[in-house]
PDBQT receptor file of N, H, CA, C and O in Angstrom, charges set to zero:
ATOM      1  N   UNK A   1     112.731 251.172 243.714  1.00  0.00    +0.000 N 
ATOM      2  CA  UNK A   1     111.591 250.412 243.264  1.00  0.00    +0.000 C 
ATOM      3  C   UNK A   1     111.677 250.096 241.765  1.00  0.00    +0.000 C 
ATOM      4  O   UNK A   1     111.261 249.077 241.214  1.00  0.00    +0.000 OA
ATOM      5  N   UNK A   2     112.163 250.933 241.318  1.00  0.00    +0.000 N 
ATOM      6  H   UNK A   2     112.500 251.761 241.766  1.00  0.00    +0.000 HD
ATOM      7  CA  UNK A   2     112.374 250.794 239.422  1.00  0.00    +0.000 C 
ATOM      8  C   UNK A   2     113.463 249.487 238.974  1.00  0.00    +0.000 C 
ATOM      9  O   UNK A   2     113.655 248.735 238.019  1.00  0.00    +0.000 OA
ATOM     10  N   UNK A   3     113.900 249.708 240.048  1.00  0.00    +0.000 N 
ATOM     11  H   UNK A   3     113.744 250.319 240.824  1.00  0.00    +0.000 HD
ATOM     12  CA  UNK A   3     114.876 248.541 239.880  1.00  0.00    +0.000 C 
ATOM     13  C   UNK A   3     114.784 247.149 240.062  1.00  0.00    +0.000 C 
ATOM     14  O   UNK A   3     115.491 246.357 239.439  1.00  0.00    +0.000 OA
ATOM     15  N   UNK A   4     113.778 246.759 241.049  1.00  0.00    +0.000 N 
ATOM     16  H   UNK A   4     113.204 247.402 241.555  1.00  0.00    +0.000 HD
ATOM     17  CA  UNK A   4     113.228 245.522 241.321  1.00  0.00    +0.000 C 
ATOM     18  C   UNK A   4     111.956 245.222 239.948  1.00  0.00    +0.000 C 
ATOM     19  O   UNK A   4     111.866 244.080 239.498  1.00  0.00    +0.000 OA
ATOM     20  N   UNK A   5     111.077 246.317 239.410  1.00  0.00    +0.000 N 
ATOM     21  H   UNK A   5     111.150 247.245 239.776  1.00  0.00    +0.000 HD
ATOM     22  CA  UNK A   5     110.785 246.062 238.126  1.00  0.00    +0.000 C 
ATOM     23  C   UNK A   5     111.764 245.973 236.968  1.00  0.00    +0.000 C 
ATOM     24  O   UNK A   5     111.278 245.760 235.857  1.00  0.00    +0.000 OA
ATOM     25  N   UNK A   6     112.853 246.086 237.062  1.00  0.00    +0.000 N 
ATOM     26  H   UNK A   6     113.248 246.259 237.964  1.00  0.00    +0.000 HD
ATOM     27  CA  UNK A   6     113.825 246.287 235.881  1.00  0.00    +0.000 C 
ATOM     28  C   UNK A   6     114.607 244.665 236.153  1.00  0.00    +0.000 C 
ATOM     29  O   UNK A   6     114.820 243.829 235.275  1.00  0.00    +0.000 OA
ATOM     30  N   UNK A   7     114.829 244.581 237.144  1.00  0.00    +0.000 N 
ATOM     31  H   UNK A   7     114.655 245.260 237.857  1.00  0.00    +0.000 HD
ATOM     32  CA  UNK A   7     115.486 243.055 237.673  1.00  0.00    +0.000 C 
ATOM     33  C   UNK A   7     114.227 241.924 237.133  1.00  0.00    +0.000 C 
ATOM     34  O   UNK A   7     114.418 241.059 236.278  1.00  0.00    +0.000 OA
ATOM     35  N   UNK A   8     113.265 242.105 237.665  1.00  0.00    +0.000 N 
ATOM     36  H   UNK A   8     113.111 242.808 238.359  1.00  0.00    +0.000 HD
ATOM     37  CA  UNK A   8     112.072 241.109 237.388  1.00  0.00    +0.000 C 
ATOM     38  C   UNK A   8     111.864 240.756 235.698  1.00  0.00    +0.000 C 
ATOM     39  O   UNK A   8     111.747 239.600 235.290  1.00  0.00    +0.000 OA
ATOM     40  N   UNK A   9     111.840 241.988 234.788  1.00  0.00    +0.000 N 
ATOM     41  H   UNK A   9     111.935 242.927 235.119  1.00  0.00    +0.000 HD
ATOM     42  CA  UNK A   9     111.386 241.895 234.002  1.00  0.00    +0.000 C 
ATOM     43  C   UNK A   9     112.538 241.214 233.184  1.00  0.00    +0.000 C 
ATOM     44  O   UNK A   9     112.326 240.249 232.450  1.00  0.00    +0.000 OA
ATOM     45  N   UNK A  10     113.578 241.695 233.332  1.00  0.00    +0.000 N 
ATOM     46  H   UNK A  10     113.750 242.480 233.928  1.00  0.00    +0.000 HD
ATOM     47  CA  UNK A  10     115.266 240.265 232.860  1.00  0.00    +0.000 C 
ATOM     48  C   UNK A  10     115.098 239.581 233.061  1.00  0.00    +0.000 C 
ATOM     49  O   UNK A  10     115.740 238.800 232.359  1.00  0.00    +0.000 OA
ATOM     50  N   UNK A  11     114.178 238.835 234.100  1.00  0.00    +0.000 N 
ATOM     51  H   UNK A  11     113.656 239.470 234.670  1.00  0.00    +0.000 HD
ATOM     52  CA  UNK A  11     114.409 237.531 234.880  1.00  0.00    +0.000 C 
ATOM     53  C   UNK A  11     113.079 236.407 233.739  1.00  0.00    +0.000 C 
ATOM     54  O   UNK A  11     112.862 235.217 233.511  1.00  0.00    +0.000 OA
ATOM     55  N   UNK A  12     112.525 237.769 233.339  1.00  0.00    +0.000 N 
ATOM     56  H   UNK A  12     112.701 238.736 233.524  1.00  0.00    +0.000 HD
ATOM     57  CA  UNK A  12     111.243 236.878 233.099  1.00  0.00    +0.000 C 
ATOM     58  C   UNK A  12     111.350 236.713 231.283  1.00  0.00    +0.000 C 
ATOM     59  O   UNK A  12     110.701 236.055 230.470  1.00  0.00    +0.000 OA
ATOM     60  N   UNK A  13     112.425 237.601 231.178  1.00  0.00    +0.000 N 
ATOM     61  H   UNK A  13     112.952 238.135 231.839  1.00  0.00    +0.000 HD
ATOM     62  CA  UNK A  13     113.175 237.228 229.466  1.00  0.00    +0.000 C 
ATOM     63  C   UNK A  13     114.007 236.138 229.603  1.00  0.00    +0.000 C 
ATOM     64  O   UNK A  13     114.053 235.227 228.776  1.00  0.00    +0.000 OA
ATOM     65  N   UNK A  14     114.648 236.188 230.584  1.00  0.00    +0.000 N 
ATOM     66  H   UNK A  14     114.611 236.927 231.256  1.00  0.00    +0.000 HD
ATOM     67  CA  UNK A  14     116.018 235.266 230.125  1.00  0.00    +0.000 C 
ATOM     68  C   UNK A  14     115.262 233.584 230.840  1.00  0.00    +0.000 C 
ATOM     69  O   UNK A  14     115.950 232.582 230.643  1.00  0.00    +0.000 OA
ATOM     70  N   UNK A  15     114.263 233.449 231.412  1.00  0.00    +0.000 N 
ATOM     71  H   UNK A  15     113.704 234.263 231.572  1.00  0.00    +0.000 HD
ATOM     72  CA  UNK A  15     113.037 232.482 232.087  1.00  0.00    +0.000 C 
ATOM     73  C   UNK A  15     112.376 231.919 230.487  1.00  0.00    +0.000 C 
ATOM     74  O   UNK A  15     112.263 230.739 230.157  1.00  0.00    +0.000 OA
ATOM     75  N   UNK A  16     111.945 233.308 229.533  1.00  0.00    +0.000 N 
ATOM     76  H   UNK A  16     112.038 234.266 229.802  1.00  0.00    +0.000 HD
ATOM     77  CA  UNK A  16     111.112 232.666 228.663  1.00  0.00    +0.000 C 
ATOM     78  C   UNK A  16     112.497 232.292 227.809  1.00  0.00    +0.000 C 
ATOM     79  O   UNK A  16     112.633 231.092 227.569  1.00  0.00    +0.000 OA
ATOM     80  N   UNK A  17     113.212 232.910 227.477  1.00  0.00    +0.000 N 
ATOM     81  H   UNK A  17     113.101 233.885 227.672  1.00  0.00    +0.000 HD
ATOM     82  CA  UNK A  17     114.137 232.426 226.652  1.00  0.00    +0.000 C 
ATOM     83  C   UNK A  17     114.677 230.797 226.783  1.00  0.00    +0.000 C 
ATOM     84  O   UNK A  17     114.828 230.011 225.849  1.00  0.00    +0.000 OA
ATOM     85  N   UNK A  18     114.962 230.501 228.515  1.00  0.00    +0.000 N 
ATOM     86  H   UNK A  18     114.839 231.140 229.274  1.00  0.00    +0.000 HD
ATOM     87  CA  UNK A  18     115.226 229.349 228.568  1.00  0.00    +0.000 C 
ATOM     88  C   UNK A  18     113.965 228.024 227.907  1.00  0.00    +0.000 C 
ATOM     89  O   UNK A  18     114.189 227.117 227.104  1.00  0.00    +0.000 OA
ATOM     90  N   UNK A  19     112.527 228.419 228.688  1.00  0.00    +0.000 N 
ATOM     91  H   UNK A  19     112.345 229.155 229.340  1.00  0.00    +0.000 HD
ATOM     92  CA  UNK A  19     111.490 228.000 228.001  1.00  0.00    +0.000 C 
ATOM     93  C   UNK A  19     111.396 227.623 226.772  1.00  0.00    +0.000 C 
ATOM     94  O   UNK A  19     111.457 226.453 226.396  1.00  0.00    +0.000 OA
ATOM     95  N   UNK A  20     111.194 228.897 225.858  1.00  0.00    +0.000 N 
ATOM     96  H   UNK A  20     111.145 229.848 226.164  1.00  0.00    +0.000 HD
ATOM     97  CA  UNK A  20     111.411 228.350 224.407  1.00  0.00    +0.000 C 
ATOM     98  C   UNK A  20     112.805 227.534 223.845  1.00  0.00    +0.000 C 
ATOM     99  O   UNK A  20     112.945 226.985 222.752  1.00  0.00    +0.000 OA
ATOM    100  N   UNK A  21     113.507 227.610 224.647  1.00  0.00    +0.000 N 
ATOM    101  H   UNK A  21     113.394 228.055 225.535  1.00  0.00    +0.000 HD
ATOM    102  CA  UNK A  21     115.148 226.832 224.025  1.00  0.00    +0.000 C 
ATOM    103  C   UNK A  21     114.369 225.168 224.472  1.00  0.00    +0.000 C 
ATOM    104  O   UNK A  21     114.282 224.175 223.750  1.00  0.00    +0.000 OA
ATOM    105  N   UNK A  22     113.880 225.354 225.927  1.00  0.00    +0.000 N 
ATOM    106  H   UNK A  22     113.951 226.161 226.514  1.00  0.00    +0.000 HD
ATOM    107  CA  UNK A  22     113.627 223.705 226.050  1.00  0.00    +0.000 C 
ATOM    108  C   UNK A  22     112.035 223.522 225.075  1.00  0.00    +0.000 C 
ATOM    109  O   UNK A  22     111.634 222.831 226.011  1.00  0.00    +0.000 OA
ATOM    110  N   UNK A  23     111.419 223.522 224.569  1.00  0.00    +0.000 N 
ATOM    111  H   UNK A  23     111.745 224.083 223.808  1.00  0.00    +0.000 HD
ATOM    112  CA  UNK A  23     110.699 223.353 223.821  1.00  0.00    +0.000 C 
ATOM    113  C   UNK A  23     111.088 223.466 222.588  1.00  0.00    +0.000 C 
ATOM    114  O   UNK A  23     110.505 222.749 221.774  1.00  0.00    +0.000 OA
ATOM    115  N   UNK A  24     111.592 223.895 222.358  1.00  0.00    +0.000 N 
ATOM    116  H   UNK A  24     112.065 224.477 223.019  1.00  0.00    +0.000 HD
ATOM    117  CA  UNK A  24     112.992 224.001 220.774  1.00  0.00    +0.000 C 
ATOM    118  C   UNK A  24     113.520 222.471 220.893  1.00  0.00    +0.000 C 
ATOM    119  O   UNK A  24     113.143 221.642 220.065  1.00  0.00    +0.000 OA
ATOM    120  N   UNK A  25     114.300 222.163 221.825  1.00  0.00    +0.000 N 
ATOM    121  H   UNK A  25     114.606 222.837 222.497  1.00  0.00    +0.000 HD
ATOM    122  CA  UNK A  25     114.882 220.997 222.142  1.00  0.00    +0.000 C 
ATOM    123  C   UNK A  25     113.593 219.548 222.108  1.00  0.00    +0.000 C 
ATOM    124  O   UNK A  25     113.575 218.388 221.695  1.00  0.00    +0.000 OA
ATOM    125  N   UNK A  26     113.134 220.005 222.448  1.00  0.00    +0.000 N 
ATOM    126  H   UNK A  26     113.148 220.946 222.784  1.00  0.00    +0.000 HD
ATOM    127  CA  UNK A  26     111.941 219.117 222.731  1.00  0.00    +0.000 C 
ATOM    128  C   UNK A  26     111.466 218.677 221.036  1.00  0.00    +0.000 C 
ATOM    129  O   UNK A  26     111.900 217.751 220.352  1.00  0.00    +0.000 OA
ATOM    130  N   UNK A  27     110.655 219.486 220.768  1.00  0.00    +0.000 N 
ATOM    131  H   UNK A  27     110.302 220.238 221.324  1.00  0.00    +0.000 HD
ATOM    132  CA  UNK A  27     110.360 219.618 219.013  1.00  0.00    +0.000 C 
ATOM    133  C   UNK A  27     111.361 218.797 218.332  1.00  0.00    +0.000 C 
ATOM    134  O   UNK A  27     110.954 217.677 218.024  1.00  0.00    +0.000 OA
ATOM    135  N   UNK A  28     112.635 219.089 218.003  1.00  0.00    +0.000 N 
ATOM    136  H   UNK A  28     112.966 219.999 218.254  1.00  0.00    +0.000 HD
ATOM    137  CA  UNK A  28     113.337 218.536 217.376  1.00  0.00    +0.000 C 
ATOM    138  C   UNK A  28     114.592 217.200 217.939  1.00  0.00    +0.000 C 
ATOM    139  O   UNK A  28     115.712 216.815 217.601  1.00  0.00    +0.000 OA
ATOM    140  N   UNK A  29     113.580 216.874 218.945  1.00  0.00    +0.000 N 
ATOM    141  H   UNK A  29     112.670 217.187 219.220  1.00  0.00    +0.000 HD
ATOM    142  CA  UNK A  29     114.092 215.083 219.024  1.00  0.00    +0.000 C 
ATOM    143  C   UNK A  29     115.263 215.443 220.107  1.00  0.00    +0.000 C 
ATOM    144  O   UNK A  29     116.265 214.743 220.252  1.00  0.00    +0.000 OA
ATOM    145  N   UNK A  30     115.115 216.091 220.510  1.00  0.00    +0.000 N 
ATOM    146  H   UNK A  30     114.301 216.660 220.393  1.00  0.00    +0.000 HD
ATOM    147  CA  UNK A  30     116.668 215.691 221.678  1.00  0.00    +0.000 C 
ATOM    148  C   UNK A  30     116.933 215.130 222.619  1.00  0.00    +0.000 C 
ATOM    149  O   UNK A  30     117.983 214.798 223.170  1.00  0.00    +0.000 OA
ATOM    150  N   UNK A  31     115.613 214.990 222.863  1.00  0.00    +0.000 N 
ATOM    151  H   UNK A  31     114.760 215.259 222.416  1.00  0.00    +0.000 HD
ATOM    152  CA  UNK A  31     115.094 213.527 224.175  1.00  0.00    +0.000 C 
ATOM    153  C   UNK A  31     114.428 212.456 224.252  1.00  0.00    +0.000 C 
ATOM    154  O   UNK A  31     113.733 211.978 225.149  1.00  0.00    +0.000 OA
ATOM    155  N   UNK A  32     114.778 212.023 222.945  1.00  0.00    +0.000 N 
ATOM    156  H   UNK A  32     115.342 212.411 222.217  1.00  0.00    +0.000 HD
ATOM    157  CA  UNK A  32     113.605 210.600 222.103  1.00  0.00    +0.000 C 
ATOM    158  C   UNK A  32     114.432 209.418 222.694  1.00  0.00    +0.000 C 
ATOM    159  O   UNK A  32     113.770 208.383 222.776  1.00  0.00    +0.000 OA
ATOM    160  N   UNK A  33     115.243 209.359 222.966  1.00  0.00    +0.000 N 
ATOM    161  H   UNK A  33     115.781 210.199 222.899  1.00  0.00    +0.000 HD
ATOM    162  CA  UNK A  33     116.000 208.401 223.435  1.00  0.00    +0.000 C 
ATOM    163  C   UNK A  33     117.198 208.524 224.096  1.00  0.00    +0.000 C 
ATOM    164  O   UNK A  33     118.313 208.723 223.614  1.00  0.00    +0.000 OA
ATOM    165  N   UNK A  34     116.761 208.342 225.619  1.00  0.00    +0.000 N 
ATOM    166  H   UNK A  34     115.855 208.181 226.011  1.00  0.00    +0.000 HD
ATOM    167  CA  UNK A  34     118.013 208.896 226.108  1.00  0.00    +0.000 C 
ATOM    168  C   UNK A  34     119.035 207.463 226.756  1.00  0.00    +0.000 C 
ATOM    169  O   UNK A  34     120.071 207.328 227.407  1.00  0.00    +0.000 OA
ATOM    170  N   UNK A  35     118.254 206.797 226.266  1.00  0.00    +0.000 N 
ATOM    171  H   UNK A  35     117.413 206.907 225.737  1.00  0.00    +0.000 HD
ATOM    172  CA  UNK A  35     119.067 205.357 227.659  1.00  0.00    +0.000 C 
ATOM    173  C   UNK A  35     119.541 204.539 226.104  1.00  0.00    +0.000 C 
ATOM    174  O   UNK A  35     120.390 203.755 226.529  1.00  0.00    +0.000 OA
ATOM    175  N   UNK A  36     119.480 204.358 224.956  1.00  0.00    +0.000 N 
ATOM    176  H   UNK A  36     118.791 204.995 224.611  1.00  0.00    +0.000 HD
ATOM    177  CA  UNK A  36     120.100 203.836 223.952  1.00  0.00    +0.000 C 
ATOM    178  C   UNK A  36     121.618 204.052 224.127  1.00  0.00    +0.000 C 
ATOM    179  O   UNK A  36     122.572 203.295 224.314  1.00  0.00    +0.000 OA
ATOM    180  N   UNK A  37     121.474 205.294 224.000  1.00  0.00    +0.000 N 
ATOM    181  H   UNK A  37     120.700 205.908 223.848  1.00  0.00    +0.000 HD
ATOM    182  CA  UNK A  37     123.556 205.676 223.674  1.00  0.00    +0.000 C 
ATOM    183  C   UNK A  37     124.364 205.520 225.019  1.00  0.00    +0.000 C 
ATOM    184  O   UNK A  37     125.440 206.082 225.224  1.00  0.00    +0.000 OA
ATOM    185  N   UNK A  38     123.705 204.672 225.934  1.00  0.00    +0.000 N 
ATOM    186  H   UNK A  38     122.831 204.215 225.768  1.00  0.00    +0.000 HD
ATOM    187  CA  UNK A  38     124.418 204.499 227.261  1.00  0.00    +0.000 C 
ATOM    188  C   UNK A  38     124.828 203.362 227.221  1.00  0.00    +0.000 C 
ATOM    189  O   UNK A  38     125.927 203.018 227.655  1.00  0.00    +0.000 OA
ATOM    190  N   UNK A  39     123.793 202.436 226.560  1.00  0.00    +0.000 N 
ATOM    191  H   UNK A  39     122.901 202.716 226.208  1.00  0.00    +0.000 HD
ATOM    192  CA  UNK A  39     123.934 201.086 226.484  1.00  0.00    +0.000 C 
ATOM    193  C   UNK A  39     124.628 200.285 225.171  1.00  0.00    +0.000 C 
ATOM    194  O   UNK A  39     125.082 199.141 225.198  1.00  0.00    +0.000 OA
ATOM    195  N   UNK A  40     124.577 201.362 223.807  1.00  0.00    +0.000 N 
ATOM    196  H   UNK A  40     124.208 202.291 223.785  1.00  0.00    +0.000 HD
ATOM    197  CA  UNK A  40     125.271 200.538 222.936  1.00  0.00    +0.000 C 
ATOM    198  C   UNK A  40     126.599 200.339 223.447  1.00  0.00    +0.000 C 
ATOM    199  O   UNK A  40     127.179 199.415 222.877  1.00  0.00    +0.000 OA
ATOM    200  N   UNK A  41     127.356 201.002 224.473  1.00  0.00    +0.000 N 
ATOM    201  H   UNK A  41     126.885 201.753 224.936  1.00  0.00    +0.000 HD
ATOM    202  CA  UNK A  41     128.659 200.278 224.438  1.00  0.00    +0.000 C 
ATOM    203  C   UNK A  41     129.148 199.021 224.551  1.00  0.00    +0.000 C 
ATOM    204  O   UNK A  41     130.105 198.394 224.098  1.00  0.00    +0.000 OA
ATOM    205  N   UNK A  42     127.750 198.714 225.663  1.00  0.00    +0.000 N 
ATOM    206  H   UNK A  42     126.972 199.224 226.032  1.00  0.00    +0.000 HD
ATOM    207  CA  UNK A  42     127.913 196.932 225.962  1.00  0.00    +0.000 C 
ATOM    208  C   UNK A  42     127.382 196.401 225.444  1.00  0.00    +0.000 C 
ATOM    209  O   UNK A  42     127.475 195.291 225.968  1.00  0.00    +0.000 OA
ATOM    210  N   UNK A  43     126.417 196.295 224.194  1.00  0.00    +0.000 N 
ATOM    211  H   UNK A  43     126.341 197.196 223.769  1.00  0.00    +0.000 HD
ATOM    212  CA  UNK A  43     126.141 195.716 223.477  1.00  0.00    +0.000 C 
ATOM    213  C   UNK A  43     127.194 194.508 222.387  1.00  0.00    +0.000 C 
ATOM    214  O   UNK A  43     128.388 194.781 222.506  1.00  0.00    +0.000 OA
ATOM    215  N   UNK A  44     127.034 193.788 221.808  1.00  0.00    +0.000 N 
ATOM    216  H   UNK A  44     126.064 193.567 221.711  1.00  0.00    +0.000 HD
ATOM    217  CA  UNK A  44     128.020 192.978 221.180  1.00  0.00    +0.000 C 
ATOM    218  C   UNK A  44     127.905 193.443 219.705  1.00  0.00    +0.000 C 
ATOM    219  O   UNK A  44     126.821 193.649 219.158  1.00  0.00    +0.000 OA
ATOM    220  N   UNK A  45     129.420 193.629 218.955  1.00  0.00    +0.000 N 
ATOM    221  H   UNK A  45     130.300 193.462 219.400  1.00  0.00    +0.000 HD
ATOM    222  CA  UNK A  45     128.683 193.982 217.935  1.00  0.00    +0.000 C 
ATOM    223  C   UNK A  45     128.733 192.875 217.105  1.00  0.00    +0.000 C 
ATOM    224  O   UNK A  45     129.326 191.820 217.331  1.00  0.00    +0.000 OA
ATOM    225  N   UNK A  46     127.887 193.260 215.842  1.00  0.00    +0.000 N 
ATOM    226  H   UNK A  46     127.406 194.117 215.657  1.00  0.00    +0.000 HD
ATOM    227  CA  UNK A  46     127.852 191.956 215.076  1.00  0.00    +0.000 C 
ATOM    228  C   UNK A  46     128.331 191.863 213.909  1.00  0.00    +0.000 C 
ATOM    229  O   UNK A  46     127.789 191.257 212.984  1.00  0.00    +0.000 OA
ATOM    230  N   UNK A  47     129.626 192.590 213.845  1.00  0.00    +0.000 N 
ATOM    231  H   UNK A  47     130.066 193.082 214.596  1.00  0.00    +0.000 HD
ATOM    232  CA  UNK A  47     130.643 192.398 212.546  1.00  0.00    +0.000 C 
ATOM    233  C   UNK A  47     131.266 191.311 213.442  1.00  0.00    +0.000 C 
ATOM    234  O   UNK A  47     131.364 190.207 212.907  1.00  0.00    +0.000 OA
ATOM    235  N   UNK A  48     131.740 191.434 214.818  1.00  0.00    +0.000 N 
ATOM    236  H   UNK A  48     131.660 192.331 215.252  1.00  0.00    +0.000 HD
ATOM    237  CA  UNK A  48     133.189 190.621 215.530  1.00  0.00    +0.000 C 
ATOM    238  C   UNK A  48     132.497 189.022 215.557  1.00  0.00    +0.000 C 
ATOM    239  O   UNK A  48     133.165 188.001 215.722  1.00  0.00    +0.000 OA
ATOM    240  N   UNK A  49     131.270 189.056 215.390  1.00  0.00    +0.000 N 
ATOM    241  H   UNK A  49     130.727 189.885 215.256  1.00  0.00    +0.000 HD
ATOM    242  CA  UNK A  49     130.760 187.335 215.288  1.00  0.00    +0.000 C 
ATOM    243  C   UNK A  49     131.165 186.730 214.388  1.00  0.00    +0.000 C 
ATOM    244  O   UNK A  49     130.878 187.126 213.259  1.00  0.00    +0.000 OA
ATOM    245  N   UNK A  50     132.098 185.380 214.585  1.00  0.00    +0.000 N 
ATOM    246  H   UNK A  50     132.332 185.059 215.503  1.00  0.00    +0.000 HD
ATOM    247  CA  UNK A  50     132.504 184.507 213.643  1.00  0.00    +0.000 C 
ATOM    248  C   UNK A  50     131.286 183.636 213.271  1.00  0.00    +0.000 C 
ATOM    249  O   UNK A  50     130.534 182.978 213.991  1.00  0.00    +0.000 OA
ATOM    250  N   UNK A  51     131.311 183.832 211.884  1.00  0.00    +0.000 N 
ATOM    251  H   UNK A  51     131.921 184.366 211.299  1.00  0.00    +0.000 HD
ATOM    252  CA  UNK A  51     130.854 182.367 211.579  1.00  0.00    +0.000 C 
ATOM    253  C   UNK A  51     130.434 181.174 211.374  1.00  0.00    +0.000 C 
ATOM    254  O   UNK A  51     130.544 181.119 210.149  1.00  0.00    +0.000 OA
ATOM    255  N   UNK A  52     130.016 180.139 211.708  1.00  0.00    +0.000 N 
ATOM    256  H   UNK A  52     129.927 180.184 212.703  1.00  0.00    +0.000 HD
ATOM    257  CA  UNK A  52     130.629 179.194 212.176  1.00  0.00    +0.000 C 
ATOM    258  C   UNK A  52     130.091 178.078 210.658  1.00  0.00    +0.000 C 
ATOM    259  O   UNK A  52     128.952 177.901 210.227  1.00  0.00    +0.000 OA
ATOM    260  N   UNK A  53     130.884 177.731 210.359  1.00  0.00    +0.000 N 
ATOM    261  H   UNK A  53     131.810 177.876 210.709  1.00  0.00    +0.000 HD
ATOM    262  CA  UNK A  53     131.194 176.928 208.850  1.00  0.00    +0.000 C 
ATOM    263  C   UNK A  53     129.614 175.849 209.242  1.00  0.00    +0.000 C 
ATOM    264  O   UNK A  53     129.155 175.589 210.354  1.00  0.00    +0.000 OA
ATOM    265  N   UNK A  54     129.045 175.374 207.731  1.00  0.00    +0.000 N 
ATOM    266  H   UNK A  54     129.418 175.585 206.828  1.00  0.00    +0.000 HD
ATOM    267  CA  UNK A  54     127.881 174.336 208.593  1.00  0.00    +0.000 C 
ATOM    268  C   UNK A  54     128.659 172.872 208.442  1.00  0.00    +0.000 C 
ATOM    269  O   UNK A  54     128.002 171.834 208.520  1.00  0.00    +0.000 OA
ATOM    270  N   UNK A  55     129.949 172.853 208.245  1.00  0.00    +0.000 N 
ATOM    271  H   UNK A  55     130.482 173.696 208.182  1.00  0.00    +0.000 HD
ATOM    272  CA  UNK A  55     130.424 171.130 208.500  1.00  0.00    +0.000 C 
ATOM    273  C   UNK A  55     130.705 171.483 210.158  1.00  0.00    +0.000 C 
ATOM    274  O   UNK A  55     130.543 170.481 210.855  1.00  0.00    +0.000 OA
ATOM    275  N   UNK A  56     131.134 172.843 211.004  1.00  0.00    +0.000 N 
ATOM    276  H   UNK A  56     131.266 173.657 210.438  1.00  0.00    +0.000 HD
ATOM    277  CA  UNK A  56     131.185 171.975 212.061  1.00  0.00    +0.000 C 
ATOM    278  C   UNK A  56     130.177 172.106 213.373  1.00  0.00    +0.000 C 
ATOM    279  O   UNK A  56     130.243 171.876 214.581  1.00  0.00    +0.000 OA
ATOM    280  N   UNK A  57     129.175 172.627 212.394  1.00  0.00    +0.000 N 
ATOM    281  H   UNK A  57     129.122 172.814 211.413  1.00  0.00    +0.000 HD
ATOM    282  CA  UNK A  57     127.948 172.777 213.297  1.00  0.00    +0.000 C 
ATOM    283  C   UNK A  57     127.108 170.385 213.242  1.00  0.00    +0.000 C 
ATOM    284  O   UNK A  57     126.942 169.543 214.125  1.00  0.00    +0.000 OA
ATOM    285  N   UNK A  58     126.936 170.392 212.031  1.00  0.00    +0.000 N 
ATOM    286  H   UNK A  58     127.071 171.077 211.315  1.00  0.00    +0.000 HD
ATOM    287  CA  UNK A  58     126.540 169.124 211.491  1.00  0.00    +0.000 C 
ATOM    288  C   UNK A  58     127.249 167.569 212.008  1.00  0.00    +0.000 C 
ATOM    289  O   UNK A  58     128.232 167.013 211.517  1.00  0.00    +0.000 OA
ATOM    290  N   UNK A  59     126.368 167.096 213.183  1.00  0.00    +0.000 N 
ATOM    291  H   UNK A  59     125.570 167.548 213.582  1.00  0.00    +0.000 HD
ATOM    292  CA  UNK A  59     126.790 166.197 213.759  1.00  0.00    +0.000 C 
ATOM    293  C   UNK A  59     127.977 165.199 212.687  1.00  0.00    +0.000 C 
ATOM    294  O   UNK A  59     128.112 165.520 211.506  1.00  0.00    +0.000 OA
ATOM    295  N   UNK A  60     128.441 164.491 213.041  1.00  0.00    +0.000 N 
ATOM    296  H   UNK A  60     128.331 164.231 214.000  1.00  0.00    +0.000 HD
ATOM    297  CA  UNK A  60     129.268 163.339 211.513  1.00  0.00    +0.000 C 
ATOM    298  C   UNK A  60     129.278 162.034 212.554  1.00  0.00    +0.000 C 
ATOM    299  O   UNK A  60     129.760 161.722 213.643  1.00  0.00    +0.000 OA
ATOM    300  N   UNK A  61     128.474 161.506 211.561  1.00  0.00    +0.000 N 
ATOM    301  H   UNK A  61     128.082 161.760 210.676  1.00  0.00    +0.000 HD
ATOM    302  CA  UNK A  61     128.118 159.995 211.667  1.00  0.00    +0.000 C 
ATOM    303  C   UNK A  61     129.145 158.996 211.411  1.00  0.00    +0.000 C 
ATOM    304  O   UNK A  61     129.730 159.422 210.415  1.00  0.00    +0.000 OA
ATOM    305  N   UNK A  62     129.639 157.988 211.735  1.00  0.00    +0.000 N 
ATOM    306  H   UNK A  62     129.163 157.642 212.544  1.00  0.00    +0.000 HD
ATOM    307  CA  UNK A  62     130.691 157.104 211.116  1.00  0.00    +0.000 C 
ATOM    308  C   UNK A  62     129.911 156.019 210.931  1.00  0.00    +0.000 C 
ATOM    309  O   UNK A  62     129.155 155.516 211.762  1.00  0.00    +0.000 OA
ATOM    310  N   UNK A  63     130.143 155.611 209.641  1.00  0.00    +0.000 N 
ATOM    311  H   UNK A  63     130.757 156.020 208.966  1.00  0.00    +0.000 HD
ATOM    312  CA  UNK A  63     129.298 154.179 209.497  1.00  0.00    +0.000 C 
ATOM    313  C   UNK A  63     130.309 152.792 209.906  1.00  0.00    +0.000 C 
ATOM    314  O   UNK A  63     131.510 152.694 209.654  1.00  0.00    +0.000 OA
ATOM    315  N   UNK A  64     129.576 151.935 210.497  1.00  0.00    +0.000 N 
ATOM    316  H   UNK A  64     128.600 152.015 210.702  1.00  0.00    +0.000 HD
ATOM    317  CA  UNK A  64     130.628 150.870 211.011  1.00  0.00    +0.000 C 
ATOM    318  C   UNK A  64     130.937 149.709 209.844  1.00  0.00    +0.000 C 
ATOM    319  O   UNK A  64     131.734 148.800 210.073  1.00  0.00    +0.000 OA
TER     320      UNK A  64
């Protein structure tokens, strides 16, 4: 019988221990955003965007 109180009462340390670790985690941001860092991969980045000069954006007219 001492032993099923001795088992229980480990169970209910290493229970709160997990508890306070996820509330530890919690507090200091570890689940503020979880779907961002999945998706920047496919994102485009925006150093690799060229450019584009404004002469060849700017229609050019020819006068007759």
């Amino acid at each position: 019988m001492s032993v099923i109180i001795l088992l229980i009462a480990i169970s209910l340390a290493i229970a709160l221990f997990f508890l306070a670790s996820f509330i530890w985690a919690v507090r200091t941001g570890q689940f503020d955003d979880t779907c961002t860092p999945s998706l920047r991969m496919l994102a485009d980045d925006e150093r690799s965007i060229r450019a584009v000069p404004d002469s060849e954006t700017k229609p050019t007219s020819k006068s007759p």
